[in-house]
N, C-alpha and C positions, 0 to 999 in steps of 0.2 A: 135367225135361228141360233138358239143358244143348246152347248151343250159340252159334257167333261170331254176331256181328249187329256189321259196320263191324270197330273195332280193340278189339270191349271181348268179351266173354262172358257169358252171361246165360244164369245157372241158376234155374230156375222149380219150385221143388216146391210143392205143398200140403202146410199143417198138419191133420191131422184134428184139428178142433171142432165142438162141442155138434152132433152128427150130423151133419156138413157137412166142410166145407172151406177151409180160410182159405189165399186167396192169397197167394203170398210170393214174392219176387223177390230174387238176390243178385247186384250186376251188378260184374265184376272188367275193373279195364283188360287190355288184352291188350298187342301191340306198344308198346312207347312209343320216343319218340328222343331222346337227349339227355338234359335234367337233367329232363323233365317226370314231376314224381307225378301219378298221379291215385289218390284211395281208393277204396278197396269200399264198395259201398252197398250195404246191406241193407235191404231194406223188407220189414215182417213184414206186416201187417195192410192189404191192399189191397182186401179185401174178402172175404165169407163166399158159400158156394156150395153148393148138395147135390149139384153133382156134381163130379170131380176132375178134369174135362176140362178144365169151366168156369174153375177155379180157374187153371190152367196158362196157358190161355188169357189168362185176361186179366190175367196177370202178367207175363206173354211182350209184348202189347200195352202194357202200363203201364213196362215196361223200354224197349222199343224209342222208346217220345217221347219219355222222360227220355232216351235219350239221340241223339236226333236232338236236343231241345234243349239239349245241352251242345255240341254240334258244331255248333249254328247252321241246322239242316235246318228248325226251326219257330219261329215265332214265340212 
């Protein structure tokens, strides 16, 4: 599942493992202004799930606080 969240993109698929699901996360800046980089972060291994809903899910949710806290939305 890909989709914007703020100025970044956050594409969420599951890995099929050992009968499950391994959640993954690849989150790409979007707009930027000026001289700003930012990298892509790839998080492979956010957790294992039997179902693939799961896995998206809470990949989707583990992208979205990493990046509320690069923007200062959490503590």
């Amino acid at each position: 599942m890909r989709f914007q969240y703020r100025r970044w993109t956050i594409n969420a698929t599951p890995d099929i493992s050992d009968g499950g699901f391994r959640a993954h996360a690849r989150i790409s800046p979007g707009m930027l202004s000026g001289e700003e980089y930012l990298p892509v972060i790839d998080q492979a291994d956010l957790g294992h799930f039997s179902r693939e809903a799961l896995a998206v899910e809470h990949a989707i949710n583990w992208a979205m606080i990493w990046i509320d806290t690069q923007e200062g939305e959490r503590p």
